[in-house]
C-alpha positions as CSV (number, residue, x, y, z in Angstrom):
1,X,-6.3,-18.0,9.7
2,X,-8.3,-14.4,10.0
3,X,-7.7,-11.7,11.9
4,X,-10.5,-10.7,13.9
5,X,-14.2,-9.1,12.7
6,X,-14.5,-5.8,14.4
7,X,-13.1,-2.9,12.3
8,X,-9.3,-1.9,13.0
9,X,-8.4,1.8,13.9
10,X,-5.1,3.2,14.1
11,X,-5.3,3.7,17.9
12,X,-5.2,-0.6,17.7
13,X,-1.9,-1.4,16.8
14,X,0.2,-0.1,19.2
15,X,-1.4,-2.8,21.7
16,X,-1.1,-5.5,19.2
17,X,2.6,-4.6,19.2
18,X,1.9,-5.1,22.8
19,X,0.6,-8.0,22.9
20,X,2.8,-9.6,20.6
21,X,0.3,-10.2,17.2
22,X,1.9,-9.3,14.2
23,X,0.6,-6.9,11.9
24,X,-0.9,-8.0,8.4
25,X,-0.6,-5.3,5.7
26,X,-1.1,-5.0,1.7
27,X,-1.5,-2.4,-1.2
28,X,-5.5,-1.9,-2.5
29,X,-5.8,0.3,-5.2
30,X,-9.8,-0.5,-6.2
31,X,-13.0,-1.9,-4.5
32,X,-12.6,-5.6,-5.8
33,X,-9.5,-6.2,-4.8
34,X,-10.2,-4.2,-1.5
35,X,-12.7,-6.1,-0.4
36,X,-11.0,-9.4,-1.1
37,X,-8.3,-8.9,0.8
38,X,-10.7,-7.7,3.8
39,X,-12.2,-10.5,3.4
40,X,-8.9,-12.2,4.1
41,X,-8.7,-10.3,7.3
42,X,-6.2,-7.9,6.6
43,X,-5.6,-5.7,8.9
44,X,-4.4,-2.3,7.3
45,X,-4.8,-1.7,3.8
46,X,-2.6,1.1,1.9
47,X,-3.7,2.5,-0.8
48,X,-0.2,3.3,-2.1
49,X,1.7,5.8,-4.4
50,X,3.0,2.3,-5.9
51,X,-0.1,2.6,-8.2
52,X,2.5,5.2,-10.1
53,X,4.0,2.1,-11.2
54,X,1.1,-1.5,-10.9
55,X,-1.9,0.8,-12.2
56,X,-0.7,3.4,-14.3
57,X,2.8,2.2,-16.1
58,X,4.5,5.1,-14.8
59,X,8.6,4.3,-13.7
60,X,8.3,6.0,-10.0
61,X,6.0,6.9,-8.0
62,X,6.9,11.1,-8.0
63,X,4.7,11.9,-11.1
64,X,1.6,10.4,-9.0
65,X,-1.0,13.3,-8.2
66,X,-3.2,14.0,-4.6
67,X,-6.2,13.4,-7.1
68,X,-5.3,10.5,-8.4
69,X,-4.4,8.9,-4.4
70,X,-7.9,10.4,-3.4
71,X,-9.9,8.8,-6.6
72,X,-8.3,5.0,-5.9
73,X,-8.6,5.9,-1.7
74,X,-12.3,6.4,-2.2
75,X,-12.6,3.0,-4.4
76,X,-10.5,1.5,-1.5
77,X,-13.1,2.6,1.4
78,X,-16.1,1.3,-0.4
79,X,-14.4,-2.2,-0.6
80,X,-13.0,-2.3,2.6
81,X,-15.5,-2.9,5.8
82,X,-13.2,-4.0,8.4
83,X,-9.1,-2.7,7.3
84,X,-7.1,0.3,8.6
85,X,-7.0,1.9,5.3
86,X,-4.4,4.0,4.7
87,X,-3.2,6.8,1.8
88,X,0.2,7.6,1.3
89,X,0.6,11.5,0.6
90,X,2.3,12.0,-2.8
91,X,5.6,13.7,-3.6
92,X,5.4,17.6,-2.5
93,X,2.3,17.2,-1.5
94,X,3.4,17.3,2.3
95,X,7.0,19.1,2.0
96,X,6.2,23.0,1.2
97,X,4.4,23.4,4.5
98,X,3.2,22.0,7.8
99,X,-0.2,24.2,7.0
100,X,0.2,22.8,2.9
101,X,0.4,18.9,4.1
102,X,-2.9,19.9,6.8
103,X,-5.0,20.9,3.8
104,X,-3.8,18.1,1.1
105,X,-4.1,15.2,3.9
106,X,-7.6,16.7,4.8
107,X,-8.7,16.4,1.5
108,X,-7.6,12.5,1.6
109,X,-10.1,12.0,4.6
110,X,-12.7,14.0,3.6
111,X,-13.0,13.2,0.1
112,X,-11.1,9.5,-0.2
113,X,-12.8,8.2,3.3
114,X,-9.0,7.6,4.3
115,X,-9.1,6.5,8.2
116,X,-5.3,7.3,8.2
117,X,-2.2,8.6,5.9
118,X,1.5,7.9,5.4
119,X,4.2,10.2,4.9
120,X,7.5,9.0,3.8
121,X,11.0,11.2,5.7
122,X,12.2,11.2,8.9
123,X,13.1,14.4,10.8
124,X,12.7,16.7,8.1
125,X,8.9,16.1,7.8
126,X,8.5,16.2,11.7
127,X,6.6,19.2,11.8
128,X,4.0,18.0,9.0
129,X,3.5,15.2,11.3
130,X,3.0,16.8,14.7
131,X,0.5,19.2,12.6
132,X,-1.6,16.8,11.2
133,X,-1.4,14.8,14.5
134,X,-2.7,17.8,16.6
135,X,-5.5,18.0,14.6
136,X,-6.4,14.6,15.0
137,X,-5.2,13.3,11.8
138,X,-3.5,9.5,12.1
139,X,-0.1,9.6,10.7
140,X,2.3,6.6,9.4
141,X,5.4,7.2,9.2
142,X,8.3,5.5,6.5
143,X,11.8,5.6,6.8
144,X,14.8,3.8,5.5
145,X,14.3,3.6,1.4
146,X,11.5,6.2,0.3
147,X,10.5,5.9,-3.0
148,X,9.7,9.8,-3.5
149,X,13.2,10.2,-3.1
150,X,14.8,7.7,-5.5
151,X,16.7,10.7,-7.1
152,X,18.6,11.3,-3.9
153,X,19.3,7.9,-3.2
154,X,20.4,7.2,-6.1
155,X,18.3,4.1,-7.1
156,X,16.3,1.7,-5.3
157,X,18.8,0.1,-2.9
158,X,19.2,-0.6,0.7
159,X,19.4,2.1,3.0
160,X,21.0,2.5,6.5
161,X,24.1,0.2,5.8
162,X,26.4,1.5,7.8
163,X,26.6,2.7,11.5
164,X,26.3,6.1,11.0
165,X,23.3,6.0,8.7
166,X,21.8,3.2,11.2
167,X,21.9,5.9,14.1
168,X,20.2,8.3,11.7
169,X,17.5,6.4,11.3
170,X,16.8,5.4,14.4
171,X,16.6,9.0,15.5
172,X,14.2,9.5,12.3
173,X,12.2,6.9,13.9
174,X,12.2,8.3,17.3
175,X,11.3,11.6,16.0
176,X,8.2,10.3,13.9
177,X,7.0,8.7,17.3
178,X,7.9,11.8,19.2
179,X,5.8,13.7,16.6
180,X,2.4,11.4,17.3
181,X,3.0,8.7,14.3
182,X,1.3,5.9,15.1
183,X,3.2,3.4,13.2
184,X,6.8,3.5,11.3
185,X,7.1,1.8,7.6
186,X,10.8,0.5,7.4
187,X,12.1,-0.4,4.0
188,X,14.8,-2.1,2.9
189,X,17.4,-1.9,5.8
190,X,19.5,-4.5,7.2
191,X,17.5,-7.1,10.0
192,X,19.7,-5.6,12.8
193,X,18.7,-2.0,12.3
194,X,15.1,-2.8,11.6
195,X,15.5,-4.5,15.2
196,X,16.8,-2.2,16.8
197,X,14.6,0.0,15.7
198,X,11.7,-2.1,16.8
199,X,12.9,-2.3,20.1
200,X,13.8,1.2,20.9
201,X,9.8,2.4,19.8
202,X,7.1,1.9,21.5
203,X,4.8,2.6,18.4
204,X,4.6,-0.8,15.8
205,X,7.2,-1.1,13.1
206,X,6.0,-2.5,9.8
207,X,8.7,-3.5,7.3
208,X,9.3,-4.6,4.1
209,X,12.4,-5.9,2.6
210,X,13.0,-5.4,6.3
211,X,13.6,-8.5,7.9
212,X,11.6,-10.2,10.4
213,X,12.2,-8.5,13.4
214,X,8.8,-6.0,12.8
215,X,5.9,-5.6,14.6
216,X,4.3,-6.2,11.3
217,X,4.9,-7.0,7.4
218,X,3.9,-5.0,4.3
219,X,4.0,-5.8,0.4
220,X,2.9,-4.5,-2.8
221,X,0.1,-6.9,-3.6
222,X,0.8,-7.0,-7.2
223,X,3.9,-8.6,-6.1
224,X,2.6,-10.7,-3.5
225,X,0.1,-12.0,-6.0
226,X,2.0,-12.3,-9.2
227,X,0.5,-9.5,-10.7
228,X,3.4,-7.4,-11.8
229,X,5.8,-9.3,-13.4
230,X,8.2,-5.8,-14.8
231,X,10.5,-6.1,-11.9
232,X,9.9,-8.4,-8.7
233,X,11.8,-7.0,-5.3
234,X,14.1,-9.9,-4.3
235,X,12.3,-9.9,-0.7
236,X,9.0,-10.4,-2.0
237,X,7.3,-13.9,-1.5
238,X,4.8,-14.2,-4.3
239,X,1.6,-16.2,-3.1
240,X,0.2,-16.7,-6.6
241,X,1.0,-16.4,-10.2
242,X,-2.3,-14.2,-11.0
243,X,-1.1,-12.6,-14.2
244,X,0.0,-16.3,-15.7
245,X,-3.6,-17.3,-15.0
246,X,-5.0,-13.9,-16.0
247,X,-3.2,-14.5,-19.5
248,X,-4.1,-17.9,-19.9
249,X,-7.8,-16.6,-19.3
250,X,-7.7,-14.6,-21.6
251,X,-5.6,-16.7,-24.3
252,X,-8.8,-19.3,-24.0
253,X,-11.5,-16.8,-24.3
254,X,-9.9,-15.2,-27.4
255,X,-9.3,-18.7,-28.8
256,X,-13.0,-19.3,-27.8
257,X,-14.7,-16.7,-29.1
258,X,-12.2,-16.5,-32.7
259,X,-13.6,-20.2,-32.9
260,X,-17.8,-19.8,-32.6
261,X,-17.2,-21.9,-29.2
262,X,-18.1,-19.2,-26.7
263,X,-21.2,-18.1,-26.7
264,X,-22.4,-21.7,-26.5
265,X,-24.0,-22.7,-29.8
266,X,-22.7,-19.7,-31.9
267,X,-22.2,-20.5,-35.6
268,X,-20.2,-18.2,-37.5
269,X,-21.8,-16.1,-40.2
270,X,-25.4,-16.4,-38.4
271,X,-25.9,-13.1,-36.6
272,X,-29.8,-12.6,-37.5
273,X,-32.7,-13.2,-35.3
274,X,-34.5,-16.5,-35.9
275,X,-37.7,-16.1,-37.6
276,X,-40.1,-17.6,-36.0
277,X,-43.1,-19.6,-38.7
278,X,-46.4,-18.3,-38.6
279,X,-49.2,-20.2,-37.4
């Protein structure tokens, strides 16, 4: 089952929270795949720093640059007709300054087409937020586990384990909401912090490796989709096994084409034009 036709806009998820409808969200990083997945009535589309890793074999997502978020953001938009899409701000690109993160996620709406952006921190990115918010810019917010800060953290692992660093976060969270966010990303933090989180906002949660107590879900499509098979999250469901096709494809078109089966009729050793007898 779809969601609905008309075009989604950030304003539209806090009454779907409302309402009870649960939020459908994916990674795009290209026009195909973009307009697939709209297709599929997806509802916001997040054109993700994750690319660092699915698209260009990088091992985090810190050495991705604004110009390479704006050039996949752009492909994004032109696939996606009816989706929420939304960039995530790369690493220092939002951090230096409140007037720094206006000009870099202006450049994400005016030259990707983004109709939102995501910033990953709690309190100490407040003040980015309410900037960009006052000038009319849609922010996400993400707390728990933030990949631009996988350093700190000391590896990807779950965050907010125990009670004080539960508490933490849900001030984070309170602060993002405070600060005009108009959704919050939790990842990977226990089901009953990701609750109560829920509960206490009045802005949707979306969660991954989150349990289900969001407003709304979020994955990496490669992983949803069996696309990238170097390390699978264990909370990911995978829908497909895309790459095992996508080899096998391949494997048969090699073999085909090694073989004078593909194109149809091909002989091997007769590459000349026919010539044709004269009259």
């Amino acid at each position: 089952m779809t969601g609905p036709s008309r075009k989604v806009r950030a304003p539209d998820l806090t009454p779907m929270k409302a309402r009870g409808e649960r939020i459908v969200m994916l990674t795009a990083y290209d026009a195909t795949m973009a307009r697939l997945l709209d297709r599929a009535g997806i509802d916001v589309l997040l054109v993700g720093d994750s690319l660092g890793q699915v698209i260009l074999g990088l091992d985090t997502t810190i050495p991705v640059t604004l110009d390479a978020v704006i050039h996949h953001t752009r492909a994004v938009t032109r696939g996606a007709s009816r989706a929420l899409v939304v960039a995530d701000m790369p690493f220092l690109t939002y951090q230096v300054s409140a007037e720094e993160a206006l000009r870099n996620a202006a450049r994400l709406f005016q030259e990707g087409g983004a109709a939102a952006v995501k910033l990953e921190g709690g309190r100490s990115v407040v003040e980015a937020v309410r900037r960009l918010t006052a000038a009319g810019l849609p922010v996400m917010g993400h707390v728990g586990l933030t990949p631009q800060h996988v350093h700190r953290l000391g590896g990807m692992r779950q965050q907010a384990r125990e009670e004080e660093a539960a508490q933490e976060l849900i001030r984070d969270a309170l602060a993002l909401e405070d600060a005009g966010a108009f959704a919050v990303v939790l990842e990977a933090i226990p089901d009953a912090v990701a609750e109560a989180v829920t509960s206490r906002l009045k802005i949707p949660t979306i969660g991954i490796g989150a349990g289900p107590h969001c407003n709304g879900q979020v994955l990496v499509s490669y992983d949803a989709l069996g696309l990238f098979d170097s390390f699978v999250p264990p909370f990911v469901k995978q829908y497909a096994e895309l790459g095992q096709m996508v080899l096998n494809a391949a494997q048969n078109y090699a073999n085909d084409v090694r073989e004078g089966v593909f194109p149809k009729g091909a002989v091997a050793g007769r590459d000349r034009a026919p010539v044709l007898a004269s009259l």
